[in-house]
Structure formats: structure tokens, C-alpha cells
TORNUPA-757567 format. One line per field, with one value per atom (N, C-alpha, C): residue in three letters; atom name; x, y, z; residue number from 0. Coordinates in pm, whole numbers, plus 32768, in hexadecimal, padded with zeros to 4 digits. Layout:
! residues N
residu <- c(ALA; ...)
atome <- c(CA; ...)
x <- c(X; ...)
y <- c(Y; ...)
z <- c(Z; ...)
num <- c(NUM; ...)
//
This chain:
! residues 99
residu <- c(UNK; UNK; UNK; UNK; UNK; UNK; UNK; UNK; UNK; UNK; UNK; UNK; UNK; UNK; UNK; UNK; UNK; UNK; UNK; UNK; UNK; UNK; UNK; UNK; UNK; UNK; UNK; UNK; UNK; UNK; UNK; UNK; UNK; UNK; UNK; UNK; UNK; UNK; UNK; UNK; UNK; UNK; UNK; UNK; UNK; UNK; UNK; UNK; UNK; UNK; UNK; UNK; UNK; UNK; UNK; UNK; UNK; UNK; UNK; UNK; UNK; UNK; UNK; UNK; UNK; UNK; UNK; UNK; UNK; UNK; UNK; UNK; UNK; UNK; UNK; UNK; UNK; UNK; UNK; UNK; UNK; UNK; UNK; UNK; UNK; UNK; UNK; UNK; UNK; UNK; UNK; UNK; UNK; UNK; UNK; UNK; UNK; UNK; UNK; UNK; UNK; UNK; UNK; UNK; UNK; UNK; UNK; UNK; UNK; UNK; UNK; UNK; UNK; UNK; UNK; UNK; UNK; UNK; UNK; UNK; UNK; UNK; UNK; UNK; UNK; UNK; UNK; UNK; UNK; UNK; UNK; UNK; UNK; UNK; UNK; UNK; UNK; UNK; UNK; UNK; UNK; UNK; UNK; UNK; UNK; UNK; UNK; UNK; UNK; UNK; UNK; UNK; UNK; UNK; UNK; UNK; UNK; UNK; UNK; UNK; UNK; UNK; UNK; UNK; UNK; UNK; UNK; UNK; UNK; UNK; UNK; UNK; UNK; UNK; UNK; UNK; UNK; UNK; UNK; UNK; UNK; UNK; UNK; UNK; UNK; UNK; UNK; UNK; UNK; UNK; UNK; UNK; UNK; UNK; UNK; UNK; UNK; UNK; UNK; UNK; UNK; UNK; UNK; UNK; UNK; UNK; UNK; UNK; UNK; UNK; UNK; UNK; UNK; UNK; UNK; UNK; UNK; UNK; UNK; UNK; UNK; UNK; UNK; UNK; UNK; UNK; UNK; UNK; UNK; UNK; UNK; UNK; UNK; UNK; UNK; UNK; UNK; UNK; UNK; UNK; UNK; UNK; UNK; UNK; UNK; UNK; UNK; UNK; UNK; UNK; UNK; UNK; UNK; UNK; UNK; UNK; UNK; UNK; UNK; UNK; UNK; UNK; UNK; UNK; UNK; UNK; UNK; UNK; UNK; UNK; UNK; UNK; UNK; UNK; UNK; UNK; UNK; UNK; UNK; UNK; UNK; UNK; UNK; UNK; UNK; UNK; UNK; UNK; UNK; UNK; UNK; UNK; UNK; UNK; UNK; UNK; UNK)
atome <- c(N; CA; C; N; CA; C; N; CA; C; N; CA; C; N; CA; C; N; CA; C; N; CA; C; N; CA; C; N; CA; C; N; CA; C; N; CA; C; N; CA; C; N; CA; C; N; CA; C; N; CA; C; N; CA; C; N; CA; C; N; CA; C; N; CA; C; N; CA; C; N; CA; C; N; CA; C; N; CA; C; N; CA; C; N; CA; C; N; CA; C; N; CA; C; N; CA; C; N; CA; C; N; CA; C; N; CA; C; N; CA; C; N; CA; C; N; CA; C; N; CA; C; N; CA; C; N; CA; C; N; CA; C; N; CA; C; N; CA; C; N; CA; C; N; CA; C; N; CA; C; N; CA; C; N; CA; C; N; CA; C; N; CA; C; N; CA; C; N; CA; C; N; CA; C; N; CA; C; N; CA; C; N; CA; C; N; CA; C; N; CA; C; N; CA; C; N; CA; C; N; CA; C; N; CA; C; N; CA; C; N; CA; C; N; CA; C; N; CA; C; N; CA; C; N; CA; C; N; CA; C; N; CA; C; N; CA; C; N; CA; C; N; CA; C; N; CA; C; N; CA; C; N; CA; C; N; CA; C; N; CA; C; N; CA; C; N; CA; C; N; CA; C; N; CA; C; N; CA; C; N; CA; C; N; CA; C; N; CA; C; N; CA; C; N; CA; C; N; CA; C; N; CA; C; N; CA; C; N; CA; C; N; CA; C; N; CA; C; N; CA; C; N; CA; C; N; CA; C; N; CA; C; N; CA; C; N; CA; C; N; CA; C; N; CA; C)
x <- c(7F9E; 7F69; 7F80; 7F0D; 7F12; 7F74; 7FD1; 7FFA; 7FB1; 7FA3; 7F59; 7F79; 7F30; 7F34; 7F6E; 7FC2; 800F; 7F9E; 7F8B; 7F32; 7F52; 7FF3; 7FFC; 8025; 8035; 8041; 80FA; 813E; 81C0; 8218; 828A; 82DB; 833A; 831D; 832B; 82FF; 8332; 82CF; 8297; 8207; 819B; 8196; 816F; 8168; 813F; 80CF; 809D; 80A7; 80E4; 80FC; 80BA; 8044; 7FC3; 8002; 806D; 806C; 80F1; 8108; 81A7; 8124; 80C3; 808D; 8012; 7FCB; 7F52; 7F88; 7FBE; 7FB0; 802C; 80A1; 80F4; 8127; 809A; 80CD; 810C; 80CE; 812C; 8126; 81A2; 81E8; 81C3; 81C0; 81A8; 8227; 8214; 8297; 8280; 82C6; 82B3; 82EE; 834C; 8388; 831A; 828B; 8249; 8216; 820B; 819F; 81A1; 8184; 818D; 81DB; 8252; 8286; 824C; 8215; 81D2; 8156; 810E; 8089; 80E5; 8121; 812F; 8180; 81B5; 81E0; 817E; 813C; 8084; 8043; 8056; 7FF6; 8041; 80DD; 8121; 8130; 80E7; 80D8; 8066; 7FDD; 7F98; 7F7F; 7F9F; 7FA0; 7FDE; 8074; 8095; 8064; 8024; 8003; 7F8D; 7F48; 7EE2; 7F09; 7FAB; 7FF7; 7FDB; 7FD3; 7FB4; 8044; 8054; 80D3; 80B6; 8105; 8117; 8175; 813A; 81DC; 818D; 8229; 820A; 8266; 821D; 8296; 8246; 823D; 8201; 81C7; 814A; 8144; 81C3; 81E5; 821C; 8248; 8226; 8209; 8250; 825A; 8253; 81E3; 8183; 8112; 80AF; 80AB; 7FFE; 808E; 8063; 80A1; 8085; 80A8; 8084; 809B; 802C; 803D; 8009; 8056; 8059; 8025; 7FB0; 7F76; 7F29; 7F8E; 7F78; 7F0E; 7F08; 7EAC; 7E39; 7E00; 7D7D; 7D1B; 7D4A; 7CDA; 7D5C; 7D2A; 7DBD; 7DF3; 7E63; 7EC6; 7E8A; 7E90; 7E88; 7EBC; 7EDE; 7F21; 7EBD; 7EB2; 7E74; 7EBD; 7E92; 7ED1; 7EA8; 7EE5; 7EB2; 7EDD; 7EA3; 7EEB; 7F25; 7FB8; 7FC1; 7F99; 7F16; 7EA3; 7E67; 7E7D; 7E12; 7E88; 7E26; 7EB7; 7ED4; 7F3E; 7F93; 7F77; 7F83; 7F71; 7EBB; 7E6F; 7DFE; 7DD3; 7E0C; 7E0D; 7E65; 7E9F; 7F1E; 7EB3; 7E6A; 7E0C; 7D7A; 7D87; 7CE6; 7D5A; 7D98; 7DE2; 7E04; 7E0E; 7DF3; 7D91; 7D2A; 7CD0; 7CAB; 7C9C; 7C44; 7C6E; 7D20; 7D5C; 7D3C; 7D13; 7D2E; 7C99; 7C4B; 7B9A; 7BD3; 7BFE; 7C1B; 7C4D; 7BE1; 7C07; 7C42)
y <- c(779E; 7815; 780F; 785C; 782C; 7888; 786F; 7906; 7957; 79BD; 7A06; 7A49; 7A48; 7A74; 7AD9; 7ACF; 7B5A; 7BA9; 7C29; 7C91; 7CD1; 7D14; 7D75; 7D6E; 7E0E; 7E0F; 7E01; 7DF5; 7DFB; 7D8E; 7D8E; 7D2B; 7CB0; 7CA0; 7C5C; 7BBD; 7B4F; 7ACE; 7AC1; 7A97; 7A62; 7A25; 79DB; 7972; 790E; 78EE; 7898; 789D; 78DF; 78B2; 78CF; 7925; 7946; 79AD; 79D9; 7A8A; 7A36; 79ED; 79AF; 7955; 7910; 788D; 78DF; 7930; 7939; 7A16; 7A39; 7ACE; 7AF3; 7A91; 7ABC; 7A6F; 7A88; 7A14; 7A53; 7A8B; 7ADD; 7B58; 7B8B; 7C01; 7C70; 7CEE; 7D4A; 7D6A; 7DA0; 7DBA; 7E10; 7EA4; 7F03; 7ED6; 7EA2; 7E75; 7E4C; 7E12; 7DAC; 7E53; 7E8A; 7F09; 7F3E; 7FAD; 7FB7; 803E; 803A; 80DF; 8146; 812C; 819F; 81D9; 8145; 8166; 81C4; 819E; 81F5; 827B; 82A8; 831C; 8366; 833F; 83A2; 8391; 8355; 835D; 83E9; 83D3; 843D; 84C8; 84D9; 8536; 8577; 852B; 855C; 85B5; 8535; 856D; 85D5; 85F6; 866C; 86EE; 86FA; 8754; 8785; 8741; 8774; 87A3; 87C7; 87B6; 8760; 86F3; 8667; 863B; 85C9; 8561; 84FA; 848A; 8406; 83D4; 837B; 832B; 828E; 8239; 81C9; 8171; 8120; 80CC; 8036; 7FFB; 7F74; 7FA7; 7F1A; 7F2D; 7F0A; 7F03; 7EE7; 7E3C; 7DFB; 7DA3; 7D5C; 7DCE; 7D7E; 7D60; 7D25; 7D06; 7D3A; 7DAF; 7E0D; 7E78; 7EAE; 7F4A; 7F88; 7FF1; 8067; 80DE; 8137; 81CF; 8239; 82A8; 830C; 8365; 83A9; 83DE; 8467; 84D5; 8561; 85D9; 860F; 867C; 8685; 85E5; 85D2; 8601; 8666; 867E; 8647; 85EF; 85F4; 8564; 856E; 84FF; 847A; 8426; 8376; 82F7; 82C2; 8254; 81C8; 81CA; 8129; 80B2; 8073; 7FF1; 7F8D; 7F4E; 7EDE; 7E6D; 7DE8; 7D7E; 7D51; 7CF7; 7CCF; 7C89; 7C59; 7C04; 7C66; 7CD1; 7D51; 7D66; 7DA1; 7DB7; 7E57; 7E6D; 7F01; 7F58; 7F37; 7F97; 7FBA; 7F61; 7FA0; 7FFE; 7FD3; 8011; 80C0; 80E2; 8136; 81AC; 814B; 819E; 81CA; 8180; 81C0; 8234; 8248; 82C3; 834E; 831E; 8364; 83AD; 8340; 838A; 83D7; 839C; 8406; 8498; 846F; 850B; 8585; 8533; 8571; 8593; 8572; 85A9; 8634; 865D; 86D2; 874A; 87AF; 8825; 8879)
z <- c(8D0C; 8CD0; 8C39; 8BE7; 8B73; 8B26; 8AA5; 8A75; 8A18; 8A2D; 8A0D; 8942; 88FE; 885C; 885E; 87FC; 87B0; 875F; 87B5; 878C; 8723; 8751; 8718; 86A6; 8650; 85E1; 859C; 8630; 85F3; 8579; 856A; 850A; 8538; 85B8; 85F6; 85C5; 85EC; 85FE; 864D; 864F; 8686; 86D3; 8763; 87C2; 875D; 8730; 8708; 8664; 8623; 85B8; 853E; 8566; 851A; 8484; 84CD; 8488; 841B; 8429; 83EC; 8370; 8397; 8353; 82F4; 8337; 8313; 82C6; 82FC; 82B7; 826D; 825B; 8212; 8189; 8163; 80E4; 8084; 7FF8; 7F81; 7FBF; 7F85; 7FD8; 7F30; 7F90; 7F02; 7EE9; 7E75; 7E2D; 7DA0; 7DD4; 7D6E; 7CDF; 7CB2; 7C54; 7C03; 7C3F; 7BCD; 7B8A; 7BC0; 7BA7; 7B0D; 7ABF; 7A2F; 7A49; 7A09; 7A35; 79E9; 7968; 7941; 795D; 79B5; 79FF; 7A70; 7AE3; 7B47; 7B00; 7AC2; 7A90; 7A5D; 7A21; 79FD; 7A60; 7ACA; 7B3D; 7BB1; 7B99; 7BEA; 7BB7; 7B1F; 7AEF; 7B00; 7ADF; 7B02; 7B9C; 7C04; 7C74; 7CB2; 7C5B; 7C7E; 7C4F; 7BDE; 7B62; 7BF3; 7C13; 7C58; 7D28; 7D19; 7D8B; 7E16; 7DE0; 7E35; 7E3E; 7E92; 7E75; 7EB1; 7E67; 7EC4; 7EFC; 7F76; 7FB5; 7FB2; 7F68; 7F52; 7FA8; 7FBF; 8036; 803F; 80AC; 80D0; 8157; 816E; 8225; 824D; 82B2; 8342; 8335; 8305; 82E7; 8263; 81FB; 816F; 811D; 8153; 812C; 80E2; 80A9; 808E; 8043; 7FE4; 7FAC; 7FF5; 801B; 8070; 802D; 8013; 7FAA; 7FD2; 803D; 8065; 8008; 8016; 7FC1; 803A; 7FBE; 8006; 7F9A; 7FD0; 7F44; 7F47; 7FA1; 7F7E; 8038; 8035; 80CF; 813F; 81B0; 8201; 81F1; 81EB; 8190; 81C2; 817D; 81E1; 818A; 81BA; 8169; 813E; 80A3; 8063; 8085; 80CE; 80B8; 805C; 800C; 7F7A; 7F99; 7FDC; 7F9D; 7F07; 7F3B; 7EDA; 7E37; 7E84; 7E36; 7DC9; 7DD8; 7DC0; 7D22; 7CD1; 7C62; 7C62; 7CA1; 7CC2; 7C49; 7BDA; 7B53; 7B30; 7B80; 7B77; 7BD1; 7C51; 7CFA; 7CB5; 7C77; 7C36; 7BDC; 7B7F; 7B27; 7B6A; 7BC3; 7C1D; 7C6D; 7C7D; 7CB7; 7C68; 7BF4; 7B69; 7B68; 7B42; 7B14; 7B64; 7C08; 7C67; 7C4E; 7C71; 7C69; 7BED; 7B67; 7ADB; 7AFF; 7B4D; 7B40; 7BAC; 7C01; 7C2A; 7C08; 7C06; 7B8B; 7BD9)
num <- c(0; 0; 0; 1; 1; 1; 2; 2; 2; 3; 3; 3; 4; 4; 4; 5; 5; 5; 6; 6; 6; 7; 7; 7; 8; 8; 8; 9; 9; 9; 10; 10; 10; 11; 11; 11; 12; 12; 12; 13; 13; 13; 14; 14; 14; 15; 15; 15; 16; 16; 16; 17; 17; 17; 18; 18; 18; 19; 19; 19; 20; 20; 20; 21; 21; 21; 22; 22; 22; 23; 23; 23; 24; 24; 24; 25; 25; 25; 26; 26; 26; 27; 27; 27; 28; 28; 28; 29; 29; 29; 30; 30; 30; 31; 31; 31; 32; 32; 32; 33; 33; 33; 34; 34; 34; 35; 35; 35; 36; 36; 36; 37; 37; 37; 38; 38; 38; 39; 39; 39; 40; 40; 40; 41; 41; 41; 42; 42; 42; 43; 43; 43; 44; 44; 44; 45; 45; 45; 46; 46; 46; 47; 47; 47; 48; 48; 48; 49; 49; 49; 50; 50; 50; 51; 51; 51; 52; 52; 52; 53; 53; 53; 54; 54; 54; 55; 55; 55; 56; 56; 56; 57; 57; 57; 58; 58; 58; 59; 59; 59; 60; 60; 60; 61; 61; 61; 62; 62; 62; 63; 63; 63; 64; 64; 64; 65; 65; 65; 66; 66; 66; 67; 67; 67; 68; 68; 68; 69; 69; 69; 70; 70; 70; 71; 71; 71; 72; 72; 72; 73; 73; 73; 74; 74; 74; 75; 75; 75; 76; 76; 76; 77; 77; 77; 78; 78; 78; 79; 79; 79; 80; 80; 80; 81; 81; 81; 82; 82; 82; 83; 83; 83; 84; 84; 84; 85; 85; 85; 86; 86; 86; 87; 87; 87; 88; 88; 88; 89; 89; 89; 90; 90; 90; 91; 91; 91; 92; 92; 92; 93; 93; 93; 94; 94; 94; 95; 95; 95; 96; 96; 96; 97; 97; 97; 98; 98; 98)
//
């Protein structure tokens, strides 16, 4: 009998190795981020009584940015690849266009 693929989404290792080789390559990491970009971004968003929650997936892998204020909450996920301080100012601005 054959073994069967690791489906799920947990943090676990993989049967076959896929999720270790192929989806966990650069890991995000708030540190690279610009602190004065995310501090005008946490301003804005509050001024307009929004907030954020910043964390990682499950994983490590992707930023993850809890984003409330805007209709019913849901979380962005960003790969690492993606550059966080632009992903930061498109959050900006959206929020700063809400009167």
C-alpha cells in the first residue's frame, strides 16, 4: 500500500519531504521591516479606529497581518519574497483614503 501525501496544513514534517524542500525556503522576518514605515502605518490605522496583529503563518514562512477596522477582520499573508515595507504602505494608504 502506497503512503499517502501530507495534506495538511500543520507544522509538522512531511512524509515525503515536499513541505521541508519545496515551501520552506526564506523565512519572514519582521526585523528587516522599516520601523518608521510600520509606526505611520499603526498610526494611521488607528486614527481611523482599525488595528493590527502581526505575527507569521504557522509555518514561519509568509508575514501574517491581522487587519481589523476594515469590514470583518481577515488576515494578509506576504511572502517573504514580497518587500514588507511596500506590503506596510499599501496598508497606509488604503487606511489614510478612509474618511
Amino acid at each position: 500500500m502506497a503512503k499517502k501525501l501530507a495534506v495538511s496544513g500543520g507544522g509538522g514534517k512531511s512524509q515525503t519531504g515536499l513541505r521541508e524542500s519545496l515551501g520552506r525556503g526564506k523565512q519572514a522576518d519582521w526585523n528587516s521591516a522599516d520601523a518608521e514605515t510600520l509606526r505611520q502605518c499603526i498610526a494611521v490605522v488607528a486614527k481611523t479606529g482599525g488595528a493590527l496583529r502581526l505575527g507569521y503563518s504557522r509555518d514561519g514562512g509568509a508575514y501574517a497581518i491581522g487587519v481589523y477596522g476594515d469590514g470583518d477582520p481577515y488576515t494578509l499573508y506576504c511572502p517573504p519574497d514580497d518587500d514588507i515595507d511596500t506590503v506596510i504602505v499599501r496598508i497606509t494608504n488604503a487606511f489614510g483614503n478612509i474618511s
